[in-house]
C-alpha positions in Angstrom: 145.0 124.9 108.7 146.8 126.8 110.8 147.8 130.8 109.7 151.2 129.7 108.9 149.9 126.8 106.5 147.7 129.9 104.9 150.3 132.1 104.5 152.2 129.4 103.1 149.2 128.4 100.8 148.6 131.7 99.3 152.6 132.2 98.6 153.1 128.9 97.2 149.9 129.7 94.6 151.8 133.0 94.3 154.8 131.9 93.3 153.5 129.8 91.1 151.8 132.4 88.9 148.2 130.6 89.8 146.6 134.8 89.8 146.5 136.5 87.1 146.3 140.1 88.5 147.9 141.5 91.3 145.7 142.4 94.3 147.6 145.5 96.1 148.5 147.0 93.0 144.8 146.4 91.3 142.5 147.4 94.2 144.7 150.8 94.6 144.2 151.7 90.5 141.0 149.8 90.0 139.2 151.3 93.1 138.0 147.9 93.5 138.0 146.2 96.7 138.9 142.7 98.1 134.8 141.3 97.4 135.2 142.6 94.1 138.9 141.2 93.2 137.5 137.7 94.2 134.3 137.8 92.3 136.2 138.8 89.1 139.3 136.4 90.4 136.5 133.5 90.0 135.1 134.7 86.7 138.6 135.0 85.4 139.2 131.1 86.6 136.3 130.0 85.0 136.6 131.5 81.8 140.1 130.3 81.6 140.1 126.7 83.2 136.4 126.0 83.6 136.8 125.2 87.2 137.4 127.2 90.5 139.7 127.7 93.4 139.1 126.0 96.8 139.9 128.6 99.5 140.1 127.7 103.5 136.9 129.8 103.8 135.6 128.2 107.3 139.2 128.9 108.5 139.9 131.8 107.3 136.6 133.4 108.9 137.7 131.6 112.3 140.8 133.5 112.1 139.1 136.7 111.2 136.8 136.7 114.2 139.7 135.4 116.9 142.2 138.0 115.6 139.9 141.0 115.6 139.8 141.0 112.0 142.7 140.8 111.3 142.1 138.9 107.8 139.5 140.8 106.7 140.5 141.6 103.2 141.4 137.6 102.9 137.8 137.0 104.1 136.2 139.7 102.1 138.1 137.8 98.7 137.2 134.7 99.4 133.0 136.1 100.0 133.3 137.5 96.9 135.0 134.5 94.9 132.2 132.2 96.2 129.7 134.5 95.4 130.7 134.7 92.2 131.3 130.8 91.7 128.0 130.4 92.7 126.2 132.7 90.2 127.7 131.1 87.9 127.1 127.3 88.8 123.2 128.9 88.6 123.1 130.2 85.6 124.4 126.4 83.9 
């Protein structure tokens, strides 16, 4: 995946109303930040659908380090969402 095919991704998902919160708008009232929004983003998904998200994480964090972090908030969500599905998948 190239960063146009994640852009495109994360719109497309977008678009189709796949998140149920809003990240800007959440993390600026909430005081919550990227980690956190993933970890509850997964714990949302799984009480909802029963299942999680499969985010470009190895790509993502290749993009991070080559652009000078440039996606670190992407990165940061995607830490905490796998975190999260993880502590989950544990506790079953």
């Amino acid at each position: 995946m190239n960063l146009r095919q994640i852009h495109d991704f994360v719109k497309i998902n977008y678009e189709q109303h796949k998140y149920n919160y809003h990240p800007a708008q959440e993390s600026y009232s909430s005081g919550k930040n990227d980690y956190q929004l993933g970890y509850a983003q997964a714990m949302s998904d799984y009480r909802r659908i029963h299942s999680f998200r499969n985010y470009p994480q190895s790509m993502v964090g290749f993009v991070n380090k080559v652009s000078n972090n440039d996606m670190f908030e992407i990165s940061s969500f995607i830490d905490g969402y796998n975190d999260a599905e993880k502590n989950i998948k544990a506790t079953l």
